[in-house]
N, C-alpha and C positions, 0 to 999 in steps of 0.2 A: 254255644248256639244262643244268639239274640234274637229275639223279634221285637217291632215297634206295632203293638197295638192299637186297629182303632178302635173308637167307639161306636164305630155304624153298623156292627156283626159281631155275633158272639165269639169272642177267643175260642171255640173249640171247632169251629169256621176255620178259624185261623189257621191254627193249627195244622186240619186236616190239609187247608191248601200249602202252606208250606213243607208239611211232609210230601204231598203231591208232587209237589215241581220239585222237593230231593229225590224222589223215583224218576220224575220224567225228566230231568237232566242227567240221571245216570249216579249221583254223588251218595243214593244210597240204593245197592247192588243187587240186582233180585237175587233171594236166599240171604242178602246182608241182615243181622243181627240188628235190631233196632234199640235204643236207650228204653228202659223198663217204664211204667208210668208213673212212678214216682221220682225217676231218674228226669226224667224228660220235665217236668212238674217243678221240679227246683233249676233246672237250667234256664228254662224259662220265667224263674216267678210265677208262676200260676198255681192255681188248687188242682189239687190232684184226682179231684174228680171231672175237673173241666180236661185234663189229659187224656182220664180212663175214658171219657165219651167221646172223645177223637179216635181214642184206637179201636173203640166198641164199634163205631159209624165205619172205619175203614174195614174193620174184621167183616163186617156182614157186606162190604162191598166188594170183599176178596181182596182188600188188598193186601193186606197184612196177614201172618195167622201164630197161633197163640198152639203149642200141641204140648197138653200135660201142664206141668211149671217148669217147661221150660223158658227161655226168653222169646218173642216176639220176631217176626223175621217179616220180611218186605215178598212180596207174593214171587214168584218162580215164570207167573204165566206171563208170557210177551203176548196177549193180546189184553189181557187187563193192562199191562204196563202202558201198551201204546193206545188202549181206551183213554189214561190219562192224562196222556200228552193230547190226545184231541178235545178231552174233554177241556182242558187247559186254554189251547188256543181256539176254539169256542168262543168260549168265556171272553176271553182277552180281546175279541173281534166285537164280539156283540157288545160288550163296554164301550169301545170305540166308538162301534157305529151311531150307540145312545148318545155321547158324548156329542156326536158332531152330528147329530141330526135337524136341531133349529138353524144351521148353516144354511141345509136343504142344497145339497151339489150331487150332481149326477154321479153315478156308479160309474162313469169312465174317468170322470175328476178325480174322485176318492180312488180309486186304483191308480192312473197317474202320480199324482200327488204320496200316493206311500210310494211308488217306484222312484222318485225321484229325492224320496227324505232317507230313504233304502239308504242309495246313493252317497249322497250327506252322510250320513251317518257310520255309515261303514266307510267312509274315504273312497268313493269312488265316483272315474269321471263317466 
């Protein structure tokens, strides 16, 4: 596992969203067994306390959970799982809309406009 760090947010930001989209693409399995925080800590390059406070922030979000010592596991519940996924693409909309806001184009353009890079993009006529 690599990540490419930036500097505009704390790695442990990071972190939690790239664990995020491993839950909400499915690549890590609800009830999957998760790398330990020190495991995950050297995969990454990162301090290991910047790991334990990504699993700390997901633990109190439900998304993870930690019982005994035993190892860490990805939550069970399919409504926290698919809160992810929206909270994800949220995120990734409201970006956007930031992004191309001084443009200033009407909500029928900006929808247009993604339906037709859809298109592009996926190969289709």
């Amino acid at each position: 596992m690599k990540l490419q760090f930036n500097k505009r947010e704390p790695v442990y930001i990071q972190v939690k969203r790239h664990l995020k989209e491993q839950i909400a693409t499915g690549k890590l399995k609800p009830g999957e067994e998760i790398p330990s925080r020190r495991e995950l800590a050297s995969q990454l390059e990162i301090n290991p306390n910047t790991a334990q406070r990504a699993y700390k922030e997901m633990e109190e979000e439900g998304l993870i959970y930690t019982e005994k010592n035993l190892p860490s596991c990805v939550t069970s519940d399919s409504k926290k799982i698919g809160g992810i996924r929206e909270d994800l693409i949220n995120n990734a909309i409201e970006q956007f809309l930031h992004a191309i806001d001084p443009i200033h184009l009407s909500k029928e353009e900006i929808i247009e406009r993604i339906k037709n890079q859809y298109d592009v993009t996926r190969g289709r006529d």
